[in-house]
C-alpha positions in Angstrom: 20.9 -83.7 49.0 18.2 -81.7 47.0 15.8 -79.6 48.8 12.2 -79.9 47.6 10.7 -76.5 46.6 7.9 -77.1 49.7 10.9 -77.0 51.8 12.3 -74.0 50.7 9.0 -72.3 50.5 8.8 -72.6 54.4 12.5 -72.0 54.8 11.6 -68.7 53.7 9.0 -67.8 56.7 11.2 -70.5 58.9 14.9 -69.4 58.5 14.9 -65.4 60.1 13.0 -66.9 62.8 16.5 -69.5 63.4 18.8 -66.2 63.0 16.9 -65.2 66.5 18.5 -67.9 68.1 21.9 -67.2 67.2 21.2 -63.5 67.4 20.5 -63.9 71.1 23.7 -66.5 72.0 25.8 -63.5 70.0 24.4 -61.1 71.9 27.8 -60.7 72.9 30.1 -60.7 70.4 28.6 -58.4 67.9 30.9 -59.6 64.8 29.2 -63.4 65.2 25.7 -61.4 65.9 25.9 -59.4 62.8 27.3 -62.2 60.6 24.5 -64.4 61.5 22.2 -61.6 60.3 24.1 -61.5 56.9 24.5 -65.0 56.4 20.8 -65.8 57.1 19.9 -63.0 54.8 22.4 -64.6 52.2 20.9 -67.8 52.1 16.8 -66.2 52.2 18.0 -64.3 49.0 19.5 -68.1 47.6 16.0 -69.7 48.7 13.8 -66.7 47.3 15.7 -66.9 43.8 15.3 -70.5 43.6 11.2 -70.1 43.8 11.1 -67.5 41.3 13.1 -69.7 39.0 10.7 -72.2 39.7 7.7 -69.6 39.5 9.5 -69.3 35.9 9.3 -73.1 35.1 5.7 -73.0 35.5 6.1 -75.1 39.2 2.8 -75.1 41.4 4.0 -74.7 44.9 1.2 -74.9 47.6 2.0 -75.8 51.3 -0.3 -76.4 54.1 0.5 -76.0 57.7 -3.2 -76.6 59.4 -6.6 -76.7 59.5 -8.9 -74.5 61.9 -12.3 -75.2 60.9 -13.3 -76.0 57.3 -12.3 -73.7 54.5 -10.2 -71.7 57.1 -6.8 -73.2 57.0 -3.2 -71.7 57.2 -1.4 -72.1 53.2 1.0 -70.9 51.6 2.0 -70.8 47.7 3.5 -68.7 45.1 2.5 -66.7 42.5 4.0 -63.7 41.0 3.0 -60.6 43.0 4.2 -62.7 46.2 7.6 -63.4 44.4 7.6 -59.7 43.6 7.6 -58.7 47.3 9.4 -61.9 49.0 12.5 -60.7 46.1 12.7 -57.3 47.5 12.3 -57.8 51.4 15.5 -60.5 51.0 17.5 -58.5 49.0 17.2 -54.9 51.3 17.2 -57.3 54.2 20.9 -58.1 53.5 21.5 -54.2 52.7 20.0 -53.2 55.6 21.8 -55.2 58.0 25.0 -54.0 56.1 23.9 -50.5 56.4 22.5 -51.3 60.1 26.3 -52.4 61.0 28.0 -48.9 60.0 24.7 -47.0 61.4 23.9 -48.2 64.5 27.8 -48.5 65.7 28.6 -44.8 64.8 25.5 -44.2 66.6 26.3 -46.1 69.3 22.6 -47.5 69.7 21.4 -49.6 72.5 19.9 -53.2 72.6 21.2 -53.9 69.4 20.9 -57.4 69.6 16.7 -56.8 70.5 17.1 -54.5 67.1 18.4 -57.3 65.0 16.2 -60.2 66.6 13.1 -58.2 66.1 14.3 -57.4 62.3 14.4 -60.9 61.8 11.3 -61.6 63.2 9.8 -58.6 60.9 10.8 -60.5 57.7 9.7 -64.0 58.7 6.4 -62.5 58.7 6.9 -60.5 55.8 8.1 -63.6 53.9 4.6 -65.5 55.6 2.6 -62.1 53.7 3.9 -62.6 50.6 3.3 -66.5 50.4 -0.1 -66.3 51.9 -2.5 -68.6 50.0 -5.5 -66.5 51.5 -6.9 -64.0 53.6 -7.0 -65.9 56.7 -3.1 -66.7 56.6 -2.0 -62.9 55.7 -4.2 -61.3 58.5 -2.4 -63.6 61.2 1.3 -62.5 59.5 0.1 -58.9 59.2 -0.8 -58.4 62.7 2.4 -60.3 64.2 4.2 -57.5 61.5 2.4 -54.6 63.7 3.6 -56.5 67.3 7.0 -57.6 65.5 7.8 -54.0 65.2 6.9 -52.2 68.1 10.0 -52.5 69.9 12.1 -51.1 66.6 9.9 -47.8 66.4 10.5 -47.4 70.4 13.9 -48.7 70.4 15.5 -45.6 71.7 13.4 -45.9 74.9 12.4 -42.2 75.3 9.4 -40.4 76.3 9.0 -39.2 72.3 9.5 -42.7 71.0 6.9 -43.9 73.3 4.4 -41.8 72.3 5.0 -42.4 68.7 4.9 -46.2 69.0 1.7 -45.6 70.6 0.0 -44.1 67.9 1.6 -46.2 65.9 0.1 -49.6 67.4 -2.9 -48.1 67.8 -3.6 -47.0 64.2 -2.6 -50.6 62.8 -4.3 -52.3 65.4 -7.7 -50.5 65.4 -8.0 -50.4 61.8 -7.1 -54.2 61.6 -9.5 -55.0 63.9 -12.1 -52.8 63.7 -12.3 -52.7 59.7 -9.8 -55.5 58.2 -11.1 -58.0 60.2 -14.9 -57.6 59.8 -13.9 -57.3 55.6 -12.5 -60.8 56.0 -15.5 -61.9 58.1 -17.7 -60.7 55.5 -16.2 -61.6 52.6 -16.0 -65.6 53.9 -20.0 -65.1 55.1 -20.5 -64.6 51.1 -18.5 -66.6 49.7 -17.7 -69.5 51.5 -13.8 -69.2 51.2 -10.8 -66.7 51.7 -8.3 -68.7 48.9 -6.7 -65.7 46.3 -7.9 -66.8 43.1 -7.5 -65.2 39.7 -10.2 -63.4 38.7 -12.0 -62.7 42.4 -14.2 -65.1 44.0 -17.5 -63.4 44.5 -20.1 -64.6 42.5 -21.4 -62.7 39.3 -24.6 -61.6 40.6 -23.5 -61.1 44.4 -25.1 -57.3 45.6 -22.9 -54.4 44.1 -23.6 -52.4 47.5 -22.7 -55.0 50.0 -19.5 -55.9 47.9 -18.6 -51.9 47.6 -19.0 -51.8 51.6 -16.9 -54.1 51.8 -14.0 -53.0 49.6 -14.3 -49.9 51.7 -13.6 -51.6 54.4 -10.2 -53.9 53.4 -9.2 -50.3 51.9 -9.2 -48.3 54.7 -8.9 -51.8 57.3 -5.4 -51.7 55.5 -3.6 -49.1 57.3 -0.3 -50.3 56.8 -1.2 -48.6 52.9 -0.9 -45.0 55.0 -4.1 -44.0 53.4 -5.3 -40.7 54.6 -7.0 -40.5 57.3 -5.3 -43.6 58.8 -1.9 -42.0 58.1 -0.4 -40.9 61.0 1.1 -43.9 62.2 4.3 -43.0 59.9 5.4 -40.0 60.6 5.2 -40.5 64.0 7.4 -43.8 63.8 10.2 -41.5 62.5 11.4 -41.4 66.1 12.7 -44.8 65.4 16.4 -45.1 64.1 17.2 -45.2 60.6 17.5 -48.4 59.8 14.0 -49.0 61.2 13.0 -46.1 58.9 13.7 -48.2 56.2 12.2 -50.8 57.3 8.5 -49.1 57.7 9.1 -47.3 54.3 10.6 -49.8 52.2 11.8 -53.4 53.2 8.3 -54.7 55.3 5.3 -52.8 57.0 3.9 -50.2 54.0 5.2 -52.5 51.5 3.2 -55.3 53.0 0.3 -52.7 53.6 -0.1 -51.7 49.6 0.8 -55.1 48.4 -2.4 -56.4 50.6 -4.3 -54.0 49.0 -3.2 -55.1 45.4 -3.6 -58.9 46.1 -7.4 -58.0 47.4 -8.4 -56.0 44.2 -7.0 -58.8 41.9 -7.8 -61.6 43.6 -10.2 -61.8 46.1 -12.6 -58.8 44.0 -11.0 -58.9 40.7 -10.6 -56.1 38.1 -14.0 -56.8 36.3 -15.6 -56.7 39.7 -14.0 -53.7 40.2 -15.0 -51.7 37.3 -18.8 -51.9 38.8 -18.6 -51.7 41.7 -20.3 -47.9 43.2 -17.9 -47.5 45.7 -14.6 -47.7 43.7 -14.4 -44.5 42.2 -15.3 -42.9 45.4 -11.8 -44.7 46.8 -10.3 -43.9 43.8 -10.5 -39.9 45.2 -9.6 -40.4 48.6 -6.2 -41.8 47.2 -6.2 -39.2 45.3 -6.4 -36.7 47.8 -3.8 -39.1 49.9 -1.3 -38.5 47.3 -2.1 -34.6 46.4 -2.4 -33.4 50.3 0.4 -35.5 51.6 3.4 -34.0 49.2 1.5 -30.9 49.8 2.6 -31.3 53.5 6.0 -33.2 52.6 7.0 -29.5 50.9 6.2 -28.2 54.6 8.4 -30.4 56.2 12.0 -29.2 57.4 13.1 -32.5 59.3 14.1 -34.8 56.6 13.1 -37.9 57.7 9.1 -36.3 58.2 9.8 -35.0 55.1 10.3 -38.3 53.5 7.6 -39.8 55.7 4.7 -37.8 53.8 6.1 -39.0 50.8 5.9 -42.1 51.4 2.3 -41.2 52.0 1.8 -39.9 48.5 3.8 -42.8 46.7 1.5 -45.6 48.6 -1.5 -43.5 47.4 -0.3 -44.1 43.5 0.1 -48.1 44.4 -3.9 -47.9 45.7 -4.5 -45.9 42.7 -3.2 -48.6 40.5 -4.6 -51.6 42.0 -8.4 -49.4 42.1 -8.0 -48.4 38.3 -8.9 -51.8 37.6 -6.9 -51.8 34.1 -3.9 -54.0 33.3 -1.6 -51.3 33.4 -2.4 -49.8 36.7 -2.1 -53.3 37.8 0.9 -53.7 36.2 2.3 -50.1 37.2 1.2 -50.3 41.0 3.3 -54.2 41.0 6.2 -52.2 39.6 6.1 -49.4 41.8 6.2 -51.7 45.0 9.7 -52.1 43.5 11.1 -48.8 42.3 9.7 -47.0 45.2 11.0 -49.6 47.7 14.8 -49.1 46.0 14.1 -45.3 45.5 12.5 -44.7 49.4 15.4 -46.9 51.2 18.0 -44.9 49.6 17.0 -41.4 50.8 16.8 -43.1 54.4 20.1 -44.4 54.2 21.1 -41.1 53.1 19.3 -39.1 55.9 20.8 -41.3 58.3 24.3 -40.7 56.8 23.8 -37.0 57.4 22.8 -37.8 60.7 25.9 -39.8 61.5 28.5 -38.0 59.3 27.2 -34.2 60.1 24.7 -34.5 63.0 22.0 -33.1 61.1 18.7 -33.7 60.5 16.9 -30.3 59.2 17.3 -29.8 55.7 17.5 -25.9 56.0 21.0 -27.1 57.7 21.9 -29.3 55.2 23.5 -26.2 52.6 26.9 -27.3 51.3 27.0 -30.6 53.0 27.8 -32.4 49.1 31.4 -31.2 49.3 31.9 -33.4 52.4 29.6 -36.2 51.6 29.7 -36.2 47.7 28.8 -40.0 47.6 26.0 -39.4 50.1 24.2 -36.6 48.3 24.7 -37.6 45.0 22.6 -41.0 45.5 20.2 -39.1 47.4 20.0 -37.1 43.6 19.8 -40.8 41.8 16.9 -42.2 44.8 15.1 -39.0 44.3 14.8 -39.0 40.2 13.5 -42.3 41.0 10.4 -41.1 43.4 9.8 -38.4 40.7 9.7 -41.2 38.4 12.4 -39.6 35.8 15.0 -41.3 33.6 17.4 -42.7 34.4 16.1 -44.4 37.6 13.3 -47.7 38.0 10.4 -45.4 39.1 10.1 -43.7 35.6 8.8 -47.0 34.4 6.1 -47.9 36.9 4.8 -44.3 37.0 4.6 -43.9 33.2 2.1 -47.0 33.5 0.4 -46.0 36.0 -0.2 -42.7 33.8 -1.4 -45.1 31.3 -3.8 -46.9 33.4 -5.1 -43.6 34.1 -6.3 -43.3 30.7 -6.8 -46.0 29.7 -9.8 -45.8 32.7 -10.5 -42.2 31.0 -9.6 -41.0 35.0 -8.6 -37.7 33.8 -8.7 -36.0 37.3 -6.5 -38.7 38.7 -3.9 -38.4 35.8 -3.9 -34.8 36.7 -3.3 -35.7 40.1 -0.4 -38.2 39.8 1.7 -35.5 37.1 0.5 -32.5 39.7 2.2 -34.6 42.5 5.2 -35.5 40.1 6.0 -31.7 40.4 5.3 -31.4 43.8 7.8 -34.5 44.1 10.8 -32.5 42.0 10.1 -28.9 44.0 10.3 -31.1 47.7 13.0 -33.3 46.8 15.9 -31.8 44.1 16.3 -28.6 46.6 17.9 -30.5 49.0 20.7 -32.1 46.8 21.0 -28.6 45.1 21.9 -26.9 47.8 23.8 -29.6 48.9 26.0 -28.8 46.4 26.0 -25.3 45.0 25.0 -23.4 48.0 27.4 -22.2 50.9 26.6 -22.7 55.0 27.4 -19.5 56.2 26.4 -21.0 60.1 29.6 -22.6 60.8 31.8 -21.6 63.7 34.8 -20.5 62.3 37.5 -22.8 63.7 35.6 -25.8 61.2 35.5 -23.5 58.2 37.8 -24.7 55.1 37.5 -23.5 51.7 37.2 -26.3 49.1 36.6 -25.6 45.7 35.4 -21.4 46.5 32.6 -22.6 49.0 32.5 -22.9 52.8 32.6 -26.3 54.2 32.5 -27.8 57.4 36.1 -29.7 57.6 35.0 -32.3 60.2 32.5 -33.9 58.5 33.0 -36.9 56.3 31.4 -39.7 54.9 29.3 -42.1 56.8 31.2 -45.3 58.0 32.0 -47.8 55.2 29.4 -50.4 55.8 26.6 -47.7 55.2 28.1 -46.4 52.0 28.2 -49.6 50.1 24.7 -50.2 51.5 23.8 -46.8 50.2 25.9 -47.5 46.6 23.8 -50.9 46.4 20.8 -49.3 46.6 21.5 -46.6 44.3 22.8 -49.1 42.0 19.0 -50.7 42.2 17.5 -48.0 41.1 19.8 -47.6 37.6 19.5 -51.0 37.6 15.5 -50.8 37.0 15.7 -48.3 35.0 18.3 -50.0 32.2 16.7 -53.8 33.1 13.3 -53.5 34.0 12.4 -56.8 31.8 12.0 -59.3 34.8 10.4 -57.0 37.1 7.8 -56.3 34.1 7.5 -59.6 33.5 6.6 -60.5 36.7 4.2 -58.0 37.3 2.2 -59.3 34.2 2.1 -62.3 35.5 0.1 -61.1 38.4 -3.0 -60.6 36.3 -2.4 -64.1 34.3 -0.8 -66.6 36.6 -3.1 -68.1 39.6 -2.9 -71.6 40.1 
């Protein structure tokens, strides 16, 4: 029996929310619990692959669920941006769990079976995101992804995670309601609709000012983009576990954050809108400052996981950068970097929680030598970080290169200096830490674990991370070569995005 591609386009948003079920009845035998996780995300990845094909064939794919008033209804459809992000939440969702497995075990979490039914949940409503036919239907999934994910940044139940998943819900949900919300109000008061549609849908001659005001508003209304000063929210969900780390920073809630903004610029606004509006260029410097003054900080940082939270920061900023230049290769770079930087960011998470597992460490001044034991570890924490810096041979050299270009091609000479000043600041934050890895000594071990291997002072209790973790970790890795020697589909795909709009 063939499934209709309708079907599978709501299997997409419909299918984590069945792995709950069975989640919760395994909740006891944590083999069946984990292998529904896996098989569910085996079978997203078969349903996501078979829309993209059909994306390919030219296939028009439009569901609708319901009506609330007129022109305010709940739809979903694809196009190529959406396939862009739906391919890489189902694919790290099945790494993830694998990584998860090894992590969370080792660790010895707690409500485990709460971490993996509220994972699920996350993706259903990252999968309803990426499908959304219009505004209306990606503000409802966008604000069940804040709730959704709560109870992963506070999983461990303490005092600190508290706190943090209060500023955490607080930040999303203020700036959701507060800006994102009265964008969309005022954008269907104009117009008369919230549908995506290539090219923008405000009129030709609609007011410049009230337009800017509102683009403004959906830019900093979006906080899950982590643009400064509605950044704090991620660095204070690092009290999460790992596997919730790379969740926030690669698999669902920034990704979903930046790839709003993208999908508002192109198709709601549209690039030539863009280009005239007054209050573009103006956003166009406050991500620049977001990316500058956040790996300014991230060099501060001596907890890896803050660390990598500030970068994060900066790498969203070049995504808004891209999708403000209003040029067909900072659209074109910012789709591509919602990739590369997804593969490059999860990587350095599963790493830091590696180190965390394997060695107990989580401050990179304590981190000297720790390559000799975990050789695998550090050594795709090299590959994930050539990646963020956007050098060969790893995926982000190709979306930063045109994200370069669509700085001049926009003549934005103060933002290309910006994005190769940050660049640096990316090699002199990141590479010191697999350096040292490497060719430095720890001279603060107690004696009775000292060994000497190879001339240099190691720790001889530490080892690799458990097994399921390292072939999460070697998948990843893997993705980021892979972009980096392939990068055909993924480039295709994100040309589509300024061409293909049913």
């Amino acid at each position: 029996m063939s499934i209709s591609l309708e079907t599978m386009l709501q299997l997409t948003i419909i299918l984590p929310l069945i792995s709950i079920l069975g989640i919760i009845l395994a909740k006891k035998s944590p083999n069946i619990r984990e292998g529904v996780s896996v098989i569910t995300s085996l079978i997203l990845i078969y349903v996501v692959i078979n829309l993209y094909q059909a994306l390919l064939a030219g296939n028009n794919i439009d569901v609708f669920w319901w009506e609330i008033m007129p022109n305010l209804s709940v739809n979903f459809s694809i196009e190529p941006l959406g396939v862009i992000f739906a391919l890489i939440a189902s694919c790290l969702w099945l790494i993830t769990t694998l990584y998860a497995i090894g992590y969370m075990r080792e660790h010895k979490e707690k409500n485990q079976t709460r971490f993996y039914a509220c994972f699920a949940l996350a993706i259903s409503t990252v999968m309803g995101i990426a499908f959304a036919d219009n505004l209306f239907t990606l503000f409802i999934f966008y604000e069940v992804l804040t709730l959704s994910t709560y109870p992963l940044v506070t999983h461990s139940g303490t005092k600190e995670a508290k706190q943090g998943g209060r500023v955490y819900l607080g930040i999303l949900l203020s700036t959701s309601i507060v800006f994102f919300l009265l964008a969309i109000a005022g954008t269907w008061f104009i117009t008369g609709t919230l549908d995506f549609k290539q090219g923008g849908i405000f009129s030709a001659d609609v007011d410049k000012s009230v337009v800017g005001m509102l683009l403004v508003l959906f830019v900093f209304g979006i906080g899950k983009a982590g643009i400064m000063p509605f950044h704090r929210w991620l660095p204070a969900a690092m009290v999460a576990p790992t596997p919730v780390s790379a969740l926030l920073h690669a698999v669902a809630v920034v990704k979903a954050g930046v790839f709003t903004v993208l999908k508002v610029c192109v198709l709601i606004f549209g690039l030539d809108l863009l280009n005239v509006i007054p209050t573009t260029q103006f956003l166009l410097y406050v991500a620049g400052a977001s990316v500058l003054l956040a790996s300014i900080v991230a060099m501060r940082q001596d907890n890896l996981k803050a660390r990598l939270a500030y970068s994060t920061i900066s790498q969203l900023g070049y995504i808004t950068i891209g999708a403000l230049l209003a040029t067909s290769s900072g659209v074109i770079g910012s789709s591509m970097h919602i990739a590369t930087h997804a593969f490059g960011k999860i990587t350095l998470f599963f790493c830091a929680g590696a180190i965390l597992v394997a060695a107990h460490k989580s401050k990179i001044s304590e981190m000297r030598g720790i390559g000799h034991q975990m050789p695998l570890t550090m050594m795709a924490f090299f590959i994930a970080s050539l990646s963020i810096i956007g050098v060969p041979p790893a995926g982000g050299t190709w979306s930063k290169w045109f994200l370069l270009m669509g700085t001049i091609d926009s003549e934005q000479w103060i933002l290309m200096v910006i994005l190769m000043l940050s660049s640096l600041l990316n090699i002199a934050y990141l590479l010191p830490i697999p350096f040292h890895a490497f060719f430095s000594k720890d001279n603060s071990l107690p004696a009775e674990k000292v060994v000497e291997n190879e001339g240099y002072l190691v720790n001889s209790q530490i080892k690799e991370a458990p097994l399921p973790a390292l072939i999460a970790i070697s998948l990843t890795t893997l993705g980021c070569l892979l972009l980096f020697i392939y990068p055909q589909p993924l480039f295709d795909l994100a040309t589509s995005v300024l061409t293909n709009r049913n």
